[in-house]
C-alpha positions as CSV (number, residue, x, y, z in Angstrom):
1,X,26.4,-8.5,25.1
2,X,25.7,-12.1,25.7
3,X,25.0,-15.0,23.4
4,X,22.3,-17.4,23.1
5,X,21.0,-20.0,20.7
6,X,17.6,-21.2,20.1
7,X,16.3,-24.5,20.9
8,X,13.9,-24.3,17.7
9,X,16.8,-26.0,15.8
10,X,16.7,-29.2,18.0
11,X,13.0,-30.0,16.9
12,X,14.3,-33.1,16.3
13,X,16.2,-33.8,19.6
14,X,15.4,-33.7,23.6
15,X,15.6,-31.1,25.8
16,X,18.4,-32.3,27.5
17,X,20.2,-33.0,23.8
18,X,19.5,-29.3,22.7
19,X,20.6,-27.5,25.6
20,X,23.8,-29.6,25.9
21,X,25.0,-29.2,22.4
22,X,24.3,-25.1,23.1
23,X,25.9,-25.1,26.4
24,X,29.5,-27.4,24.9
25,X,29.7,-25.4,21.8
26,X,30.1,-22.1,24.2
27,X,26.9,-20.3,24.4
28,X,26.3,-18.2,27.2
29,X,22.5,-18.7,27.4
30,X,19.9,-21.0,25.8
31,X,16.4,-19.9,24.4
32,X,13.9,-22.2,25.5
33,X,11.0,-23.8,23.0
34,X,7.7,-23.4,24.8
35,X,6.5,-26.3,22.4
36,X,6.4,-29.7,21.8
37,X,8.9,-31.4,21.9
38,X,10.3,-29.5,24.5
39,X,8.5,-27.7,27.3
40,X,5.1,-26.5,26.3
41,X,3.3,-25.0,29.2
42,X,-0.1,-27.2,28.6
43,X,1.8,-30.4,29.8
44,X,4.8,-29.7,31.3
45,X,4.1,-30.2,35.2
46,X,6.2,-28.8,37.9
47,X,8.7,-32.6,37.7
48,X,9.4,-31.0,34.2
49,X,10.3,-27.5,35.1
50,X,12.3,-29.1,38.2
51,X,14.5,-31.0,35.7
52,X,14.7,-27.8,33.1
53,X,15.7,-25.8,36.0
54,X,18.5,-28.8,36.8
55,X,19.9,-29.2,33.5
56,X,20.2,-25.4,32.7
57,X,22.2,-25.0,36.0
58,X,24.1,-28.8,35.3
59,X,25.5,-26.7,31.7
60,X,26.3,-24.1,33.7
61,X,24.0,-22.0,30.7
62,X,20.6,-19.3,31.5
63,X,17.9,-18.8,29.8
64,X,18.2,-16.0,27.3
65,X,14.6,-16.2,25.9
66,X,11.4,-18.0,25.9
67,X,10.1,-19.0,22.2
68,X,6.2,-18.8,22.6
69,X,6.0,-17.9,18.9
70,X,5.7,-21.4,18.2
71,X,3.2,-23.3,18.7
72,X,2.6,-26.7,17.0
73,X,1.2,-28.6,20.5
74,X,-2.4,-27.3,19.6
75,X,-4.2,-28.3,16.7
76,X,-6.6,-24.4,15.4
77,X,-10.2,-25.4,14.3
78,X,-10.8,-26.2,11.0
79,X,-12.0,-22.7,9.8
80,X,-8.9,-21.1,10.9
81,X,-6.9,-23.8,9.0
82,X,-9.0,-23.2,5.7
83,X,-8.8,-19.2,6.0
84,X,-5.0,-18.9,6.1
85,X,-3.5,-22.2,5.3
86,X,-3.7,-21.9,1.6
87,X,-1.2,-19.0,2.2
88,X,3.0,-19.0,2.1
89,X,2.3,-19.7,6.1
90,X,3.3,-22.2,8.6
91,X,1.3,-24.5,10.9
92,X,3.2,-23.2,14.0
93,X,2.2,-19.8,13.7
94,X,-1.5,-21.4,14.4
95,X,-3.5,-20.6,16.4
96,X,-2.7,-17.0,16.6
97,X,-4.2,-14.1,17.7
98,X,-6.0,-12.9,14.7
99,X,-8.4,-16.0,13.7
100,X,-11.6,-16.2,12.7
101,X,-12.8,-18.4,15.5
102,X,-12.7,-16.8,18.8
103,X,-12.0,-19.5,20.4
104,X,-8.5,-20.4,18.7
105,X,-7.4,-16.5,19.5
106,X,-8.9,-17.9,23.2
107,X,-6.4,-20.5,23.0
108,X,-3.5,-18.8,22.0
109,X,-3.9,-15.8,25.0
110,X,-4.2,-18.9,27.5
111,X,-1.1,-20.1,25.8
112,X,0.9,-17.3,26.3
113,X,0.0,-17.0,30.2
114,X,1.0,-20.4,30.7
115,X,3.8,-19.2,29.1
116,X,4.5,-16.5,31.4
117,X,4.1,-18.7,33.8
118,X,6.7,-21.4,32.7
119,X,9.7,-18.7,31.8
120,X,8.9,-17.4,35.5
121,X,9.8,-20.7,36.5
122,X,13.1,-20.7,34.4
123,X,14.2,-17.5,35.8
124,X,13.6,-16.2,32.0
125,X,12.8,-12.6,31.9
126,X,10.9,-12.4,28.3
127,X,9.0,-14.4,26.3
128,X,8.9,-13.9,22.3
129,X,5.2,-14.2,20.9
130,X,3.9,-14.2,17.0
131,X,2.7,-10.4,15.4
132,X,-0.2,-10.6,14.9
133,X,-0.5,-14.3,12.6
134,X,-1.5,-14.5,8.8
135,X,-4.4,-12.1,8.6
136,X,-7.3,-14.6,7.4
137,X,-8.7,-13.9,4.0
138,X,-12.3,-12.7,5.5
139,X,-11.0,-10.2,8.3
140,X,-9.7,-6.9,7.7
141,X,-6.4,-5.5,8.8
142,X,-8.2,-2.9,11.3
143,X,-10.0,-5.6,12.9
144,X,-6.8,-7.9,12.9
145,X,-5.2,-5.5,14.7
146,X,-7.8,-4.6,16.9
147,X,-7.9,-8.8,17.9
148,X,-4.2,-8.7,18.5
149,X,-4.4,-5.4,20.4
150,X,-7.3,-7.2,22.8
151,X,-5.3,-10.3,23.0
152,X,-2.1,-8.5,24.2
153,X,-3.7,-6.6,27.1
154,X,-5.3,-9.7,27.8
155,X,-1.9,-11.0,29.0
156,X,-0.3,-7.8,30.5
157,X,-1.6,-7.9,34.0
158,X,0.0,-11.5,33.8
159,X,3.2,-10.4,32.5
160,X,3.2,-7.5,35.1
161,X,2.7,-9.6,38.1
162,X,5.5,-12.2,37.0
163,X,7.6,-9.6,36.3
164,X,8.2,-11.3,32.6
165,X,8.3,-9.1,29.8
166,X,5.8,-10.1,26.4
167,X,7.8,-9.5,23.2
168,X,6.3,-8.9,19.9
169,X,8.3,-10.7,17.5
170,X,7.9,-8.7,13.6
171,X,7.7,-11.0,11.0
172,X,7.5,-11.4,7.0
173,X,4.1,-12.1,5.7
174,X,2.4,-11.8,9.4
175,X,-0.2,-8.6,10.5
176,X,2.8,-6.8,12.1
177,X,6.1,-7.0,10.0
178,X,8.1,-3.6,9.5
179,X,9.2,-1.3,12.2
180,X,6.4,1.0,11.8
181,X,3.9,-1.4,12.3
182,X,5.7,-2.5,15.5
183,X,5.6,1.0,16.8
184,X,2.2,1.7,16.2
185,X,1.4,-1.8,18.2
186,X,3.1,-0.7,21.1
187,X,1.0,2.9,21.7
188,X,-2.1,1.1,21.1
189,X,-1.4,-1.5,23.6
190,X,0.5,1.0,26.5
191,X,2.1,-1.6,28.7
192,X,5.3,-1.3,30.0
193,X,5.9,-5.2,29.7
194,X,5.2,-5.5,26.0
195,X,8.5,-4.8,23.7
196,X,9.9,-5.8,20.3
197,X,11.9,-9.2,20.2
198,X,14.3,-7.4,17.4
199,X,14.7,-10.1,14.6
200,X,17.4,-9.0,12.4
201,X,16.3,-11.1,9.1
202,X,13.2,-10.6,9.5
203,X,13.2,-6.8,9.5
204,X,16.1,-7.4,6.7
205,X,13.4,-9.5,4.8
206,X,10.6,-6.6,4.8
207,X,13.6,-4.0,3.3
208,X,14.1,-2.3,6.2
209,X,18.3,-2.1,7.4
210,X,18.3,-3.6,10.4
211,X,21.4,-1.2,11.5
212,X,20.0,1.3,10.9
213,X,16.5,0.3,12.9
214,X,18.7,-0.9,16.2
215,X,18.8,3.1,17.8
216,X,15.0,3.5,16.9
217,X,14.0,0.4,18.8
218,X,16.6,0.3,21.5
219,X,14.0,1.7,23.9
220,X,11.7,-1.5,23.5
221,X,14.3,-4.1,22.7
222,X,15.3,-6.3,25.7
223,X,16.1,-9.3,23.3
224,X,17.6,-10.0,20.1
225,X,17.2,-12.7,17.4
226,X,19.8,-13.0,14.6
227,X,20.5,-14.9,11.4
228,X,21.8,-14.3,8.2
229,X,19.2,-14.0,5.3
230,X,19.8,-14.6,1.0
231,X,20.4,-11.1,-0.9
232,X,17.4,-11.5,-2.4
233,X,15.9,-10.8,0.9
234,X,13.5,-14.5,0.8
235,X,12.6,-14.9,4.6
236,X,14.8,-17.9,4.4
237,X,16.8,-18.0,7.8
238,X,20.6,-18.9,6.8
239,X,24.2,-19.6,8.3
240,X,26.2,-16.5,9.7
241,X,28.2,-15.2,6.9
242,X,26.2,-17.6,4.4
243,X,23.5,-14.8,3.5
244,X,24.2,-10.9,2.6
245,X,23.4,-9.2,6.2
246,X,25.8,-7.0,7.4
247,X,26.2,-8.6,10.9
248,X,29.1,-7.2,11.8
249,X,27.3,-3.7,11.5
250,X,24.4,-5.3,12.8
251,X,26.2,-6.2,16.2
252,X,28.4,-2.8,16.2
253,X,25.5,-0.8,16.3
254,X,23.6,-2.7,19.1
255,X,27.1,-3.0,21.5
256,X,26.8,1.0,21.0
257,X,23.9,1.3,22.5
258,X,25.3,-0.2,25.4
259,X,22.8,-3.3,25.2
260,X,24.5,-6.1,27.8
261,X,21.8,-9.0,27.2
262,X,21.3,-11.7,24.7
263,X,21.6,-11.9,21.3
264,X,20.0,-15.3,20.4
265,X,21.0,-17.3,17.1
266,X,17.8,-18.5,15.6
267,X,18.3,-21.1,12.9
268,X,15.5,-23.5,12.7
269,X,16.0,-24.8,9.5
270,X,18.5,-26.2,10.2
271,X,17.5,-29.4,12.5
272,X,19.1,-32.6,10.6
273,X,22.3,-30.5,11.5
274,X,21.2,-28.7,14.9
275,X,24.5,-29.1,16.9
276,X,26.9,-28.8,13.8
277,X,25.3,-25.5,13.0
278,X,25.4,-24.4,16.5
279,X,29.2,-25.2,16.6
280,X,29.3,-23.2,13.2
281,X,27.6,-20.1,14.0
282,X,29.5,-19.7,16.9
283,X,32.5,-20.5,15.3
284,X,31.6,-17.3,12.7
285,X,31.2,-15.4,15.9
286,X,34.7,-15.9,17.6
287,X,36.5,-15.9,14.7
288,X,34.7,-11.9,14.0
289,X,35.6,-11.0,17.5
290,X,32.3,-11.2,19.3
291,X,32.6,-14.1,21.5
């Protein structure tokens, strides 16, 4: 397997800053952010992609992932703000796929086509997209998943064409967390380009062992996220070795499954530090034998 690191850190930095610091502290692929600051699809022109496409190739780094999770570069209405904002939520998860105005789960399906579109350009071969959202506090779960199920055929025949897998990202406190959930998701869709973006803490945070989950979901994992999380499982992404994960097991079990793509290192919290805790993550990794 292959390492990445994601570009979610450097929030606070350029493009061309992020993707440097990944490629000099020995990362063999970078995971682009398909959001402001960085490159999101609604502005970035085909000068921007050109210079993306130069600097990735300048580092001498791929693309291991494109994050269209995200999505802070388009403000939701005011009625989705007011029906999920009040939760433990963040603005970037807005708007998903599962509000109350159509028109803001509209705006993210357009978003993720123009994502497509944009990791095509990057030679990516996956992009990484929320669950599901916050449900909102007037919508039940069966017609939250219904919207996410219509939202994600929406974009297969894009994905399909560009040859750029869609990949469902579980998460803590969003419509599709645990493994179960993410399995059920994937028969009701039935496309061969939709497929789990496996996110170690997060699947930690819900109580499931994400060792122990890596053989299930082999068969629809092209992409890997990792971080360590706290042992009281808070969805609180946290320095390799810093939290209670068993990452070594974690990696052992998906190198046995023969997996030869990218595990990208997802530490977002960290961006007054971004580079440092690149360095420092991948320090953890060579010194555990991995890279």
């Amino acid at each position: 397997m292959e390492f990445g690191f994601s570009m979610n850190a450097f929030r606070q930095r350029t493009l061309s800053e992020g993707v440097e610091a990944i490629a000099d502290a020995g990362y063999d692929g970078v995971e682009i952010l398909l959001d402001d600051p960085h490159l999101f699809p609604g502005t970035a022109d085909g000068d921007d992609l050109e210079r993306a496409r130069t600097l990735l190739d300048d580092c001498g780094i791929d693309v291991s992932n494109c994050n269209a999770f995200m999505l802070s570069a388009i403000e939701p209405s005011a009625e989705s703000r007011a029906a999920t904002f009040n939760r433990d939520t963040e603005a970037f998860h807005h708007p998903s796929f599962v509000e109350l105005d159509p028109e803001d789960r509209q705006a993210r399906v357009e978003h993720t086509k123009n994502a497509l579109a944009t990791a095509a350009a990057l030679g990516s071969e996956s992009i990484s997209v929320p669950p599901g959202g916050p449900v909102p506090e007037r919508m039940s779960r069966a017609d939250a998943l219904d919207a996410l199920v219509r939202g994600l055929r929406e974009v297969t025949d894009a994905a399909e064409k560009l040859g750029v897998d869609v990949l469902v990202e579980p998460e803590p406190h969003l419509l599709t967390e645990t493994s179960e959930d993410f399995l059920d998701l994937v028969d009701r869709v039935d496309s061969p380009r939709i497929g789990c973006n496996f996110d170690a803490g997060h699947f930690y945070s819900v109580g499931e062992d994400p060792v122990e989950l890596v053989e299930t979901l082999a068969p629809h994992t092209p992409h890997y996220h990792l971080e360590d999380i706290p042992g009281d499982r808070t969805h609180e992404h946290t320095q390799l070795g810093e939290g209670a994960m068993d990452i070594d097991g974690f990696l052992e079990a998906v190198e046995a499954t023969g997996y030869d793509g990218y595990v990208t290192v997802e530490l977002y919290p960290y961006q007054e530090t971004a580079a440092e805790t690149a360095q420092t993550a991948m320090e953890y990794l060579e010194a555990h034998g991995w890279a």
